[in-house]
C-alpha positions in Angstrom: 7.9 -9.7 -10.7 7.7 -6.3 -11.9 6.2 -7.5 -15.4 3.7 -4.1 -16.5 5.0 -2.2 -14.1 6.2 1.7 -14.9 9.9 1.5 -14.1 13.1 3.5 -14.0 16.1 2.1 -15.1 19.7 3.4 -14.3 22.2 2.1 -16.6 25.9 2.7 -17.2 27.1 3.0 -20.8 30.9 3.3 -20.1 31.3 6.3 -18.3 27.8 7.8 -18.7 24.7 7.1 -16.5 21.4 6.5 -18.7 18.4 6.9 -17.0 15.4 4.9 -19.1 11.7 5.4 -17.8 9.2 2.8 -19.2 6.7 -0.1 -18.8 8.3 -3.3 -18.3 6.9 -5.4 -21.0 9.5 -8.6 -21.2 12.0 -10.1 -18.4 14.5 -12.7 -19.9 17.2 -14.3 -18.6 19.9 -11.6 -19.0 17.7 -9.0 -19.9 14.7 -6.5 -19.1 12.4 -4.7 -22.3 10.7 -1.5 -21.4 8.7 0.2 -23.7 7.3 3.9 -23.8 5.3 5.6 -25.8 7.4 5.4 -29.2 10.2 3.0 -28.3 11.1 -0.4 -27.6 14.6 -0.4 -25.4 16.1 -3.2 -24.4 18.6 -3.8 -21.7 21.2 -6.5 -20.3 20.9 -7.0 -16.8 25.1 -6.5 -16.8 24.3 -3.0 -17.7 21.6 -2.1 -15.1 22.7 -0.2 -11.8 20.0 0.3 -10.3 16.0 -0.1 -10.7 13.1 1.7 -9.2 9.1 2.4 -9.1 8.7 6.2 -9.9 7.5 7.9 -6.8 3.5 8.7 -7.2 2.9 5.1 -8.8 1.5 2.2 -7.5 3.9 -1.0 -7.0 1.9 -4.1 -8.0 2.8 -7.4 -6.1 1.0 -9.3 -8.5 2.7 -10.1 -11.9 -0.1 -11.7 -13.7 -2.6 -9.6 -12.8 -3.0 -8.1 -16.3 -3.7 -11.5 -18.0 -6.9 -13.4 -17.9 -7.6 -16.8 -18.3 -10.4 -17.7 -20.1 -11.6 -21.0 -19.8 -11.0 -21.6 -24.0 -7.6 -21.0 -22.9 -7.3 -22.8 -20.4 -8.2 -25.9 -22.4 -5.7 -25.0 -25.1 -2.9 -24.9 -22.2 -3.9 -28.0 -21.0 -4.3 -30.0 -24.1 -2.2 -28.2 -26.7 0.4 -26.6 -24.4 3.4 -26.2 -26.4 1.3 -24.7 -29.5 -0.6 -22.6 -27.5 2.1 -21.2 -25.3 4.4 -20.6 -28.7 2.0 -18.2 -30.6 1.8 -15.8 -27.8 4.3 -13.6 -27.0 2.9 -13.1 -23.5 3.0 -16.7 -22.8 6.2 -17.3 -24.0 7.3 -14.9 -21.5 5.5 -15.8 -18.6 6.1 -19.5 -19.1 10.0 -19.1 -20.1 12.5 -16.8 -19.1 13.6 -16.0 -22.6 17.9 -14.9 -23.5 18.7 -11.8 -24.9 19.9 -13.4 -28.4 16.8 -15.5 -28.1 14.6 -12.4 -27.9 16.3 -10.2 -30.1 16.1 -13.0 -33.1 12.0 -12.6 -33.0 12.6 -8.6 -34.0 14.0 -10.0 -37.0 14.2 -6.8 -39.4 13.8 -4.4 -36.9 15.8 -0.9 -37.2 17.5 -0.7 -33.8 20.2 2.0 -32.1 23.0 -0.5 -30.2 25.4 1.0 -28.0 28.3 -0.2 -26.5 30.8 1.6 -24.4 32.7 2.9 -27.0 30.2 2.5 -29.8 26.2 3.5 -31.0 25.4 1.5 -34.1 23.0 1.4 -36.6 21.1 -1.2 -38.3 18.6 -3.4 -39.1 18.6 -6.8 -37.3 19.4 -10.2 -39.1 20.3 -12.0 -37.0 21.2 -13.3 -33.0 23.3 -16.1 -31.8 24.6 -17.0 -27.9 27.2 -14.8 -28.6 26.9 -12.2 -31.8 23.9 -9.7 -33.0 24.2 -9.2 -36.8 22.8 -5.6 -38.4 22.9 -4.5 -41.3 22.9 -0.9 -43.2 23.1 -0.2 -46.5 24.5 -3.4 -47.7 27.0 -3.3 -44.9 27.1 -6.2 -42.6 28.0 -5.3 -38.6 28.8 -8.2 -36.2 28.3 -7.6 -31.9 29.0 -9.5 -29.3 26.5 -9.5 -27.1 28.0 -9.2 -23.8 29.3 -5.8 -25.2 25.9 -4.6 -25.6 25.1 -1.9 -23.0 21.8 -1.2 -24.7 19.2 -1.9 -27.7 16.7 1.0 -28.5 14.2 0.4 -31.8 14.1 3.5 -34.2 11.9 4.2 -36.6 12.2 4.6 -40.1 12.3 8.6 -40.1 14.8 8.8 -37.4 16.9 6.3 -39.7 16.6 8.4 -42.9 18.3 11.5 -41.0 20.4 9.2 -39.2 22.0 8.0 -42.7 21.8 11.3 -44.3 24.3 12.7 -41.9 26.7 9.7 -42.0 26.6 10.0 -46.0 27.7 13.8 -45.5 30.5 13.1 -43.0 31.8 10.7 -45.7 31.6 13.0 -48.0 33.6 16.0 -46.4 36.7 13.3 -44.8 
């Protein structure tokens, strides 16, 4: 209901309390995907305390107000449904409530922050399964179980250089 709406998400990430502020740009099953300006973050709905409108915007009841049907797609839908629905992202996700693995396997080879309670790791991912995400960092080959995911944040490729830089330093002074 809230799809492109400006949200703010309370989280718990074993003891601490994360509060995430973004658009809501996919709603799955088990999960909600905000975006901001710079980030993709991604969030099982296990995780999530509580959820609310920032005060000052405007709550839309309407969530497909943002996407137009034009009468060239409407034809497609009607006659070529399950081709026309598959290569848009948008109408995958109004049309099926998506699962967390499901989603994260189409950002295939995207750098990503996971954290879990006890955890943050780093990689890129390879792949997603009902019950596994697997990254990967220099060669190195991490396996998570989903339902211990408390949150999925993309980084980019800068953020990553630094972020391996210091781990290749702490390695070298234990």
């Amino acid at each position: 209901m809230k799809r492109n709406q400006q949200v703010v998400i309370y989280s718990k990430i074993g003891d601490e309390t994360v509060h995430t502020l973004g658009k809501v740009n996919a709603i799955g099953r088990d999960f909600v995907m905000v975006t901001n300006l710079k980030d993709r973050i991604w969030i099982p709905y296990q995780a999530i305390e509580s959820a609310n409108i920032p005060q000052g915007v405007p709550n839309f009841s309407n969530s497909h107000q943002y996407f137009i049907y034009d009468n060239d797609l409407k034809r497609k839908l009607l006659y070529n449904f399950g081709e026309t629905v598959s290569k848009r992202d948008a109408l995958i996700q109004q049309f099926y409530e998506e699962s967390f693995a499901t989603n994260l396997r189409s950002w295939k080879d995207t750098w990503v922050k996971i954290r879990t309670e006890t955890d943050t790791l780093f990689g890129k991912i390879k792949h997603a399964d009902k019950q596994t995400l697997l990254l990967s960092l220099l060669n190195e080959e991490m396996k998570v179980e989903l339902k211990q995911i408390a949150g999925v944040q993309s980084i980019r490729f800068l953020s990553l250089v630094s972020i391996i830089g210091k781990k290749q330093i702490k390695k070298m002074f234990q």
